[in-house]
LUMLUMMAR-147036 format. One line per field, with one value per residue: residue number from 1; x, y, z of N, C-alpha, C in turn. Coordinates in nm, 3 decimals. Layout:
N
seq <- (NUM  ...)
n.xx <- (X  ...)
n.yy <- (Y  ...)
n.zz <- (Z  ...)
ca.xx <- (X  ...)
ca.yy <- (Y  ...)
ca.zz <- (Z  ...)
c.xx <- (X  ...)
c.yy <- (Y  ...)
c.zz <- (Z  ...)
# end
This chain:
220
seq <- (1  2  3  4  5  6  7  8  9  10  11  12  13  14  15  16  17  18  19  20  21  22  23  24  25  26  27  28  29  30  31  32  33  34  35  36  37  38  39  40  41  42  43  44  45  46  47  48  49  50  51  52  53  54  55  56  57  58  59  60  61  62  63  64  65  66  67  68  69  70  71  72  73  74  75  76  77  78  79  80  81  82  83  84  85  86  87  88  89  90  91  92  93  94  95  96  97  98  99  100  101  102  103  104  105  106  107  108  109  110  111  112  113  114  115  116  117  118  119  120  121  122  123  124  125  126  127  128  129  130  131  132  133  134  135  136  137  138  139  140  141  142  143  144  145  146  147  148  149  150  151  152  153  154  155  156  157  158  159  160  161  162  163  164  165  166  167  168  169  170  171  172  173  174  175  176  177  178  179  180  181  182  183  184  185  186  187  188  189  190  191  192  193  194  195  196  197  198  199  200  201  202  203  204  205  206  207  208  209  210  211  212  213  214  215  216  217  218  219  220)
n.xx <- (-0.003  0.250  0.276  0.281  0.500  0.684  0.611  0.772  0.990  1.079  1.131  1.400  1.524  1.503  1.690  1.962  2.002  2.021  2.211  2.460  2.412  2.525  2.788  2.896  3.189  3.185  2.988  2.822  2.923  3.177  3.228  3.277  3.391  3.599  3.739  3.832  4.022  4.186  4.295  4.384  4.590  4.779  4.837  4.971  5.178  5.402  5.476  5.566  5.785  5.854  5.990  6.154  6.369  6.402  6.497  6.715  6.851  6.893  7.118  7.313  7.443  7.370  7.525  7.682  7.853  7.863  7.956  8.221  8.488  8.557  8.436  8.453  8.730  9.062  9.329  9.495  9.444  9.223  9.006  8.867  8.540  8.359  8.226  8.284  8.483  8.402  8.256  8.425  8.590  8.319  7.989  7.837  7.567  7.586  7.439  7.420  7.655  7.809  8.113  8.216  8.397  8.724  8.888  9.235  9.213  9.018  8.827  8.762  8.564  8.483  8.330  8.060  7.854  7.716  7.688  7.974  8.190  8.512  8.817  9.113  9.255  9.294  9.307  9.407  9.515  9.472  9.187  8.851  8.757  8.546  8.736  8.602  8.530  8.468  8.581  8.507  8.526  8.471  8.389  8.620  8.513  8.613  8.670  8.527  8.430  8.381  8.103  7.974  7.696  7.419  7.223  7.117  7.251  7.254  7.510  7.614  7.835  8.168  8.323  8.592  8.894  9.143  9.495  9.549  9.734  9.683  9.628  9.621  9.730  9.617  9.530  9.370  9.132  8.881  8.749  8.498  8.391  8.246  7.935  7.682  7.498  7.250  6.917  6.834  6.563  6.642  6.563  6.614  6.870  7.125  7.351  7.688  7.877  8.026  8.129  8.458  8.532  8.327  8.354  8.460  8.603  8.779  8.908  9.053  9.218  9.350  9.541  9.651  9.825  10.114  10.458  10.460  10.320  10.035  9.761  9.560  9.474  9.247  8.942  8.612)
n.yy <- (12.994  12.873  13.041  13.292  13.315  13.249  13.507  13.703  13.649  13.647  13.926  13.932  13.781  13.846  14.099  13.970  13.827  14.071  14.220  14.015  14.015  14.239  14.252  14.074  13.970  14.134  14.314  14.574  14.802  14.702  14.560  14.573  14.823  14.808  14.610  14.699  14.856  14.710  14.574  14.802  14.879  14.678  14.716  14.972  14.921  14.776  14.973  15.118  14.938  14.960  15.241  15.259  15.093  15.233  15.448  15.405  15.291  15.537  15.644  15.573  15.628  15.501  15.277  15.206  14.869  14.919  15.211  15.226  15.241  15.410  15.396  15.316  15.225  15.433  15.566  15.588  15.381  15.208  15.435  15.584  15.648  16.036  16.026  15.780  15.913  16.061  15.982  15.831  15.700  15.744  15.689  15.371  15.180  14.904  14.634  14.356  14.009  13.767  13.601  13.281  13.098  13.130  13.239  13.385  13.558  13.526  13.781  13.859  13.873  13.887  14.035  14.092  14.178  14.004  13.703  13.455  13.246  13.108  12.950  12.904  12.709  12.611  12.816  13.006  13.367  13.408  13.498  13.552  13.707  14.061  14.409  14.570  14.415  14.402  14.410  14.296  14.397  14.242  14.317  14.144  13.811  13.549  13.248  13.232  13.259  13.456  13.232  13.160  13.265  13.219  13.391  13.736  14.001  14.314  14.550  14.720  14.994  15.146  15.326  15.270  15.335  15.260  15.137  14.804  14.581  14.247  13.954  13.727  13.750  13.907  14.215  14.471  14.720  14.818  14.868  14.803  14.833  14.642  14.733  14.631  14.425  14.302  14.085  14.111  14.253  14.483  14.484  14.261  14.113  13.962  13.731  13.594  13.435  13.185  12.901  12.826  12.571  12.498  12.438  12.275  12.309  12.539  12.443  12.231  12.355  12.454  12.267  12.138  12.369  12.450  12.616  12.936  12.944  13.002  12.972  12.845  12.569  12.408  12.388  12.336)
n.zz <- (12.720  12.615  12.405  12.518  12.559  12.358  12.200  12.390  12.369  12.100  12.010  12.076  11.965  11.716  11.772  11.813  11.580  11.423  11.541  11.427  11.181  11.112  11.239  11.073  10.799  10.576  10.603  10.712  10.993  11.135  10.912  10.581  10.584  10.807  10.651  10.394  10.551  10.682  10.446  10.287  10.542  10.457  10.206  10.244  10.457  10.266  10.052  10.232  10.264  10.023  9.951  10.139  10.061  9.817  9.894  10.038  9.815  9.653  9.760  9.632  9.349  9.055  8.809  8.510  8.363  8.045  8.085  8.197  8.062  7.741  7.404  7.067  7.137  7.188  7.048  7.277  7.370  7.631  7.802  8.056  8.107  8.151  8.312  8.465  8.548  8.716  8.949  9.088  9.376  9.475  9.586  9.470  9.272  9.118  8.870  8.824  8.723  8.909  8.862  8.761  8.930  9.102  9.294  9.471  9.653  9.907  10.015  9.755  9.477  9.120  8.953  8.659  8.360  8.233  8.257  8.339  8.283  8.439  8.411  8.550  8.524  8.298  8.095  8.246  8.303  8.039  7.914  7.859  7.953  8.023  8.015  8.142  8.369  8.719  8.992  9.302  9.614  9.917  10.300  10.566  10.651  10.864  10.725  10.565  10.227  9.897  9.696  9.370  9.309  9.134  9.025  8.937  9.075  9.264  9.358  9.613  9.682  9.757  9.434  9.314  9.105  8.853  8.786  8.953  9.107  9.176  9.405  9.269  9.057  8.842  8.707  8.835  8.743  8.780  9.072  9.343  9.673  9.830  10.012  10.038  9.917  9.729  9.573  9.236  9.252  9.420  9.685  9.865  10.049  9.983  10.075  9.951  10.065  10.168  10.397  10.390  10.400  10.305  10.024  9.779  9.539  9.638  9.826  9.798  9.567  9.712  9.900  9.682  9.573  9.408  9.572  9.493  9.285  9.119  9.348  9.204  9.069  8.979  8.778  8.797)
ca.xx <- (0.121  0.401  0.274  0.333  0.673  0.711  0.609  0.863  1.170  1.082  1.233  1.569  1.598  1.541  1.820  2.047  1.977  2.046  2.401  2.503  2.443  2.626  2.910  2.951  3.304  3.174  2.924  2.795  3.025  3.285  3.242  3.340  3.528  3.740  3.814  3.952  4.121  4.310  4.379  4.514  4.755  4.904  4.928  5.099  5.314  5.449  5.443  5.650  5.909  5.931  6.043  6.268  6.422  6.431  6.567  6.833  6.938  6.916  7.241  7.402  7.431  7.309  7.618  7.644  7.940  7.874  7.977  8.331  8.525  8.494  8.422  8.553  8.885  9.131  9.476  9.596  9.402  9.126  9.037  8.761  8.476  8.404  8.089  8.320  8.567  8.313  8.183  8.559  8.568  8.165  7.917  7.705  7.504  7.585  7.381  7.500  7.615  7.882  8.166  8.206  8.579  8.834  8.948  9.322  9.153  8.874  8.750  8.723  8.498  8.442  8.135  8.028  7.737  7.626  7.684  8.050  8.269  8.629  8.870  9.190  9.368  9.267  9.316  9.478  9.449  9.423  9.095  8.770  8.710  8.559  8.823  8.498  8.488  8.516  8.666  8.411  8.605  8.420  8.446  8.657  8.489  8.683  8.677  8.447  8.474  8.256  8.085  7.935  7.507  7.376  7.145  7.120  7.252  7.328  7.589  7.634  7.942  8.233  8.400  8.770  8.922  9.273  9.548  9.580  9.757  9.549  9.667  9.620  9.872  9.522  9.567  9.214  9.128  8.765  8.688  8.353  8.373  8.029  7.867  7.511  7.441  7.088  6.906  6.794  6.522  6.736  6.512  6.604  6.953  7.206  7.506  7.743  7.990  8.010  8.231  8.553  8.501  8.187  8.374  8.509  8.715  8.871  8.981  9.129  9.296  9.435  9.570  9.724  9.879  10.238  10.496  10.500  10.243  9.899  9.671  9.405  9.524  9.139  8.788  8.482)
ca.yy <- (13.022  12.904  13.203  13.428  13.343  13.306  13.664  13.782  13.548  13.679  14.054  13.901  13.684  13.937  14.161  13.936  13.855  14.183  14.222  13.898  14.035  14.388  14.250  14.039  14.070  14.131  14.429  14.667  14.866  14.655  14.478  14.638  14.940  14.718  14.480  14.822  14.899  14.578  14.568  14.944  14.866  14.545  14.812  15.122  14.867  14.730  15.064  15.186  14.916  15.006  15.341  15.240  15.030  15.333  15.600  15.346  15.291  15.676  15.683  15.536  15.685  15.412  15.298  15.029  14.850  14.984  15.339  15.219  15.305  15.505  15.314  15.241  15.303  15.576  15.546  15.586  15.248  15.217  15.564  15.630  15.788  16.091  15.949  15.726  15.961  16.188  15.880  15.735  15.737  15.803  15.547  15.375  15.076  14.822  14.536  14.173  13.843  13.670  13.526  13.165  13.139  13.075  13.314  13.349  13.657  13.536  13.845  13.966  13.803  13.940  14.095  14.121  14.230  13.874  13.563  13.456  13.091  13.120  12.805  12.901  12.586  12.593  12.942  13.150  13.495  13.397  13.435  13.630  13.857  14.179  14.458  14.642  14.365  14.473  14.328  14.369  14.383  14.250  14.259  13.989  13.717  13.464  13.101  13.200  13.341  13.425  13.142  13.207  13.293  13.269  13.469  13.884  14.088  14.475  14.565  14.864  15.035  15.281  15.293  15.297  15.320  15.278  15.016  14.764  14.399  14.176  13.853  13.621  13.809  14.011  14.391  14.529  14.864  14.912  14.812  14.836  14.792  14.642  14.803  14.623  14.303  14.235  14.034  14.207  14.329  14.569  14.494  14.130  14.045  13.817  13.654  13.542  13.466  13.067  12.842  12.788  12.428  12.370  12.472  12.183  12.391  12.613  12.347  12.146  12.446  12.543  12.183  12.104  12.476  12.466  12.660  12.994  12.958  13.030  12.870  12.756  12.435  12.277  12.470  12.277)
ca.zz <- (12.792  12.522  12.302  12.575  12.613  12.261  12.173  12.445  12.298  11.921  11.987  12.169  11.857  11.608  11.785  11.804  11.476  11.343  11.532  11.388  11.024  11.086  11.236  10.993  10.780  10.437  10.563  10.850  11.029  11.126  10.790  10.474  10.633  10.813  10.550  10.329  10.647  10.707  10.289  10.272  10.599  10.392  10.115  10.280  10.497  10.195  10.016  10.260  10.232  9.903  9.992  10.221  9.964  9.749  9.980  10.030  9.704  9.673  9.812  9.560  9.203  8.959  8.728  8.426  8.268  7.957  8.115  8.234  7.916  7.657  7.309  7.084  7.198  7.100  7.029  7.367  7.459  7.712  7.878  8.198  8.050  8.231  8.465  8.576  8.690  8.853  9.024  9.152  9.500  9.515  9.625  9.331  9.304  9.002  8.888  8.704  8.772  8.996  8.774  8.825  8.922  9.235  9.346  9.567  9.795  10.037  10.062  9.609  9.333  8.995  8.847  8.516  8.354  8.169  8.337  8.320  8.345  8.405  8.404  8.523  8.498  8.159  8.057  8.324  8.270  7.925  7.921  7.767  8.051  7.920  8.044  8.260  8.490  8.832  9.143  9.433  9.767  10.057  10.452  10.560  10.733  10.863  10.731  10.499  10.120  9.792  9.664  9.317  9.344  8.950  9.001  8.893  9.228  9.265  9.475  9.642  9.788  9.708  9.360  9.278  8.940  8.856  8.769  9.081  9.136  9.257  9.426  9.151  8.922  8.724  8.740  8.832  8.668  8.841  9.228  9.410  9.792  9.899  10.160  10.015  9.855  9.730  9.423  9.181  9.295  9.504  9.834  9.908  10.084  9.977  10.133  9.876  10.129  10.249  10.473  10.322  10.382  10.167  9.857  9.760  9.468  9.707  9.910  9.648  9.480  9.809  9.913  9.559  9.529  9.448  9.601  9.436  9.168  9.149  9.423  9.130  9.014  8.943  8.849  8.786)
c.xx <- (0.244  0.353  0.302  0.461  0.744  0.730  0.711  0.981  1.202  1.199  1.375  1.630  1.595  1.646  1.931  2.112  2.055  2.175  2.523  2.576  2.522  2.766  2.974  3.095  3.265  3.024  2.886  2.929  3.148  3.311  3.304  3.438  3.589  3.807  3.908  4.078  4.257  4.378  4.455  4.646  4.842  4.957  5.022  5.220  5.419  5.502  5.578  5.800  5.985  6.026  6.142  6.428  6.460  6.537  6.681  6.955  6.987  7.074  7.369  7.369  7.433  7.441  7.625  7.777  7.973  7.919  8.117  8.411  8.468  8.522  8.384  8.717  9.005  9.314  9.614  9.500  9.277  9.142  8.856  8.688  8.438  8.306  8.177  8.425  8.511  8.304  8.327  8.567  8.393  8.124  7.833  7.694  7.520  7.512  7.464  7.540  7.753  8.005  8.216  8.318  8.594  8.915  9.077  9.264  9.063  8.779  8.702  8.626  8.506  8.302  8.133  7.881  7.665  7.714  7.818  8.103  8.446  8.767  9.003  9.354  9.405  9.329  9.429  9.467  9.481  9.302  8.999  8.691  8.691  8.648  8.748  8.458  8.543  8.528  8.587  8.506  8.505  8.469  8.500  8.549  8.572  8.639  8.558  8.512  8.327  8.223  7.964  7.760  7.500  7.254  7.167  7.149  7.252  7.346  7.612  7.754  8.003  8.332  8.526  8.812  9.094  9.360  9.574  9.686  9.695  9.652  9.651  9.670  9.772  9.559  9.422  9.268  8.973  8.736  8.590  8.415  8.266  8.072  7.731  7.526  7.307  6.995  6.865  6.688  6.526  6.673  6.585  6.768  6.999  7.332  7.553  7.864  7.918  8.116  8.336  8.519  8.387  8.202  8.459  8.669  8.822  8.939  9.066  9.230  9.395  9.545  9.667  9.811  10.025  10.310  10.554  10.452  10.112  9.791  9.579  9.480  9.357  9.019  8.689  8.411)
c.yy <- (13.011  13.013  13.272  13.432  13.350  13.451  13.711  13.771  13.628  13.847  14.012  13.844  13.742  14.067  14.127  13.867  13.955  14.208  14.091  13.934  14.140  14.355  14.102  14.064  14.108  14.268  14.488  14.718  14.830  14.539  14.547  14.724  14.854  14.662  14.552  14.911  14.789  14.568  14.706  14.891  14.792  14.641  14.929  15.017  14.803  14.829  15.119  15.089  14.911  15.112  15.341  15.184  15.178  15.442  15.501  15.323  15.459  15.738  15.645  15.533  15.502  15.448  15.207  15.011  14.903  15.177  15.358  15.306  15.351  15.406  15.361  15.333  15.338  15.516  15.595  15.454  15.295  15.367  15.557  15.715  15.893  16.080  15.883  15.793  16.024  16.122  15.783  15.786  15.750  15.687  15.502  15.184  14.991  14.699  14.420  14.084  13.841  13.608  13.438  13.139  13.123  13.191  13.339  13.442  13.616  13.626  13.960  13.794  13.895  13.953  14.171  14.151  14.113  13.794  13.508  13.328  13.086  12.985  12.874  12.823  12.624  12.692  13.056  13.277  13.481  13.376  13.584  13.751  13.978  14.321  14.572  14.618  14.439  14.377  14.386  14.275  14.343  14.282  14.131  13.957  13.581  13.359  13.107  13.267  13.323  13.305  13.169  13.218  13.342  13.323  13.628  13.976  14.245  14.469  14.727  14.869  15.136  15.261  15.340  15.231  15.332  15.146  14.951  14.608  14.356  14.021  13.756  13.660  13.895  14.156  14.420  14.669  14.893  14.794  14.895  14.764  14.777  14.696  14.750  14.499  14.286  14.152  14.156  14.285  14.467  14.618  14.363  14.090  13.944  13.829  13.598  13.502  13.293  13.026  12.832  12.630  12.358  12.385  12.396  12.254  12.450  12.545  12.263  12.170  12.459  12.355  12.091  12.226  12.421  12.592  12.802  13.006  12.989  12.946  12.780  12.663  12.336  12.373  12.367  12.362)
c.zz <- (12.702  12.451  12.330  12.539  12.488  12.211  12.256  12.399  12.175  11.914  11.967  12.012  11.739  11.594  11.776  11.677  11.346  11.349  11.503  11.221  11.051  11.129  11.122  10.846  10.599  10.468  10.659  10.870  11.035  11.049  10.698  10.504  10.658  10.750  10.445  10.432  10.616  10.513  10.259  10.376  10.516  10.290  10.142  10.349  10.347  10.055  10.088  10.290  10.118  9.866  10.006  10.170  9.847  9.802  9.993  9.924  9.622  9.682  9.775  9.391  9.097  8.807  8.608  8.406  8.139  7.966  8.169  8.119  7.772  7.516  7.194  7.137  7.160  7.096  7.167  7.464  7.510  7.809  7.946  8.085  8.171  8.351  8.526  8.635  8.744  8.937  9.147  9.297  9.584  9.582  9.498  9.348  9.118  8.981  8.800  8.744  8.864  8.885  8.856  8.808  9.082  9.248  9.465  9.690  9.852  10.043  9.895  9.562  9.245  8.963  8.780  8.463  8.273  8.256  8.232  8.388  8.342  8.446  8.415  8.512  8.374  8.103  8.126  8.351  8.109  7.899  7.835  7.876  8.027  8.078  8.190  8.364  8.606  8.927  9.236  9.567  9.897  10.149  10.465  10.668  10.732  10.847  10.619  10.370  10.010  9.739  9.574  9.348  9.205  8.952  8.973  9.032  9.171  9.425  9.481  9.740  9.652  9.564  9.340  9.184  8.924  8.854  8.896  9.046  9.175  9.304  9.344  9.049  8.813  8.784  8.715  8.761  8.748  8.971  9.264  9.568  9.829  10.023  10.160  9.949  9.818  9.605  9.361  9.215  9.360  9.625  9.905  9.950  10.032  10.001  10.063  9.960  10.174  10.320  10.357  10.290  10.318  10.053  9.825  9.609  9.525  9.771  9.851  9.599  9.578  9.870  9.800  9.502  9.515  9.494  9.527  9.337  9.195  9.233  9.307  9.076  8.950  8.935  8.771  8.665)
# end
């Protein structure tokens, strides 16, 4: 009698058996295929935020510092080479650093194409600023302002070329209006923009200003 029932058990347990091994994830049907399934999606999704990242930056002509002026320079001074006047007014995407500095506008920083320290207690606009830097204009946000990020960004927005004032008594010659922020990479977001109140410089500068002189009185 157990033999019978044995012999009847043995099929059940060699079927179930069998759909044990096939669905297993390393082979049968919904083994291997799937497993190149689920590894292609991670690759096209990621594939296609590369794209996306691309077609974005697309939309903004790719510019350098080294393309501002024309070099060396001629006997009527510094002159636009002619990319950058095609480009004035355009949209274009620049990459480089943050210069580490106080700024009186809330809503400008400086960016340079190497990594830059500017002291203008110390210095003032006496300083080693190469003449290509550019003044990137943000959106205002209130209560907040740039707050340097040493790391490599590209910024994207609209360029404008031409002698300006600037609230801290420098005369820009090249502005970028972001419209984009991102590290280098030029997928990854960044906010260079903090509270006023966690910048202990700004607060300082602005609290010790005298009447009629330059807010920066102190940079770190």
């Amino acid at each position: 009698m157990p033999l019978k029932r044995l012999t009847g058990i043995l099929p059940l347990l060699m079927l179930a058996g069998m759909a044990w091994w096939l669905s297993r994830p390393e082979t049968g049907v919904g083994g291997v295929g799937g497993r190149v399934a689920e590894v292609k999606g991670v690759a096209e999704v990621k594939e296609e935020a590369k794209m996306i990242g691309v077609e974005e930056a697309g939309e903004y002509e790719a510019f350098e510092f080294g393309k501002v002026f024309t070099k060396p320079a001629g006997p009527k001074g510094l002159e636009y080479t002619a990319e950058a006047r095609s480009l004035d007014g355009k949209k274009v995407r620049m990459s480089g650093y943050m210069v580490k500095h106080w700024h009186e506008d809330p809503a400008v920083f400086l960016f340079t194409e190497h990594p830059r320290v500017l002291n203008m207690a110390e210095y003032g606009l006496a300083d080693d600023l190469p003449p290509e830097a550019v003044h990137v204009i943000l959106p205002v946000l209130p209560g907040h302002a740039p707050d340097c990020v040493r790391q490599r960004i590209e910024v994207y927005g609209r360029l404008e070329l031409g002698p300006r004032q600037e609230r801290d008594s420098r005369v820009s010659q090249v502005r970028l209006y972001a419209e984009r922020i991102t590290a280098g990479d030029g997928r990854t977001e960044v906010e260079v923009r903090r509270p006023v109140a966690l910048q202990p410089v700004r607060v300082n500068a602005v609290q010790t200003a005298a009447p009629g002189t330059l807010s920066v009185k102190r940079q770190e």
